[in-house]
C-alpha positions in Angstrom: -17.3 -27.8 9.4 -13.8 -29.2 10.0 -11.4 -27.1 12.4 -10.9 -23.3 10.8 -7.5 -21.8 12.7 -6.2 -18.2 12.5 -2.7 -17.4 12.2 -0.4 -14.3 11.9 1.7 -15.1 8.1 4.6 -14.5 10.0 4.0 -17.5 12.4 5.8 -20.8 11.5 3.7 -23.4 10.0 2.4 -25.8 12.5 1.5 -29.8 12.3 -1.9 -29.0 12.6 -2.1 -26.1 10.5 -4.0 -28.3 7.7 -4.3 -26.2 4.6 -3.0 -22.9 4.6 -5.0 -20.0 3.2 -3.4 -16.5 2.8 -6.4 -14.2 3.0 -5.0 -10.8 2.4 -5.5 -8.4 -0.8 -1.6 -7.6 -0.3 1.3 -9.7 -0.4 3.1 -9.9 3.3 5.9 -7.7 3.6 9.5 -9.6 3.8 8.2 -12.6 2.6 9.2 -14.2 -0.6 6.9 -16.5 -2.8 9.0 -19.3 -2.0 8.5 -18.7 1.8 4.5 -19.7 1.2 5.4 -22.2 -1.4 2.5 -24.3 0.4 -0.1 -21.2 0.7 -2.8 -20.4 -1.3 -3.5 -17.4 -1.8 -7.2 -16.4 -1.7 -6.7 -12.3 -2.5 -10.3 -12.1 -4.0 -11.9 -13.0 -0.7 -10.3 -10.1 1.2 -11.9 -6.6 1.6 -11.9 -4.3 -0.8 -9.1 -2.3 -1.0 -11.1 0.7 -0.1 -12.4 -0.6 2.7 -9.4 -1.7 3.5 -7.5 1.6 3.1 -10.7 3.4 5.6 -10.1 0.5 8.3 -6.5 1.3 8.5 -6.7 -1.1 11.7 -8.3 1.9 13.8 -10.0 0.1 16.9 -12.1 2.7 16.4 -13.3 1.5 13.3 -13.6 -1.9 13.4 -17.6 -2.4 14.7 -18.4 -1.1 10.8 -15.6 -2.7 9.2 -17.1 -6.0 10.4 -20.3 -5.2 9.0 -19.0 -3.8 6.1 -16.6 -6.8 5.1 -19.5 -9.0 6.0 -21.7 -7.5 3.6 -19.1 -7.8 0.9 -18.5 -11.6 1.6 -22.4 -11.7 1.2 -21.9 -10.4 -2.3 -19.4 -12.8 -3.3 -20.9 -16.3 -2.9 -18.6 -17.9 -5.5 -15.2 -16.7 -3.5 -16.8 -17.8 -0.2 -17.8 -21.3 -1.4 -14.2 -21.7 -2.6 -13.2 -21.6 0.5 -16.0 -23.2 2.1 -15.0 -26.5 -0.1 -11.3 -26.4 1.6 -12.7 -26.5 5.0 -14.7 -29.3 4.4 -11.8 -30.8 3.1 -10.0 -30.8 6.4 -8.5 -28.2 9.0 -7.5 -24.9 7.3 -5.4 -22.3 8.6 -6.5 -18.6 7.8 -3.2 -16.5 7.0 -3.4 -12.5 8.3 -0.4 -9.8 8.4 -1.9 -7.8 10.6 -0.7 -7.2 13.9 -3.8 -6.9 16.0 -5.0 -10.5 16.5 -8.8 -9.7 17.5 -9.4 -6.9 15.1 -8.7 -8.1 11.3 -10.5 -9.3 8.3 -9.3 -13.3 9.2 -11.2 -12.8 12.1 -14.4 -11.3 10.2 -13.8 -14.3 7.7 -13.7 -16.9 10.0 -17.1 -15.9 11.8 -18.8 -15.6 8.6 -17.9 -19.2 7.4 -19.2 -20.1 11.1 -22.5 -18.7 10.9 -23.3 -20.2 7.3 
């Protein structure tokens, strides 16, 4: 598998960045289309929004968010292999608004792609 990065949206985009993959249901607050002119946006592959919406990004929450995220990425092989054909491709960048770094659905993602 060819390099798989994580990245805050907000972060400017880096040499290395490869192909940049947005992976949020929502679009990022106070950015414009034209200021990810070069992102895809994969919204299908993120968690549902009612998962999302019970998450909230409560710490406290996020050992069954994982698993419950995971088992949704299980359930959607088609979305997954999508973006399984960019990372063979070359590096790919993973795009997340949230603020926590450790605890978000990029990271969930990311593992996933790893272990398969």
């Amino acid at each position: 598998m060819a390099k798989l990065l994580l990245k805050r949206v907000y972060e400017p985009r880096a040499r290395g960045d490869g192909t940049r993959v947005l992976v949020d249901r929502l679009w990022p607050r106070g950015l414009s289309k034209e200021d990810l002119a070069d992102v895809i946006w994969l919204k299908a592959i993120a968690p549902s929004t009612a998962l999302r919406q019970w998450f909230g990004h409560e710490p406290s929450r996020w050992s069954v968010f994982y698993a419950r995220y995971w088992a949704e990425l299980e359930a959607m092989p088609q979305t997954v292999e999508q973006l399984r054909q960019l990372v063979q491709k070359g590096p790919v960048t993973l795009l997340y608004s949230a603020r926590d770094p450790e605890q978000n659905q990029a990271v969930v993602l990311r593992d996933f792609l790893k272990a398969r």
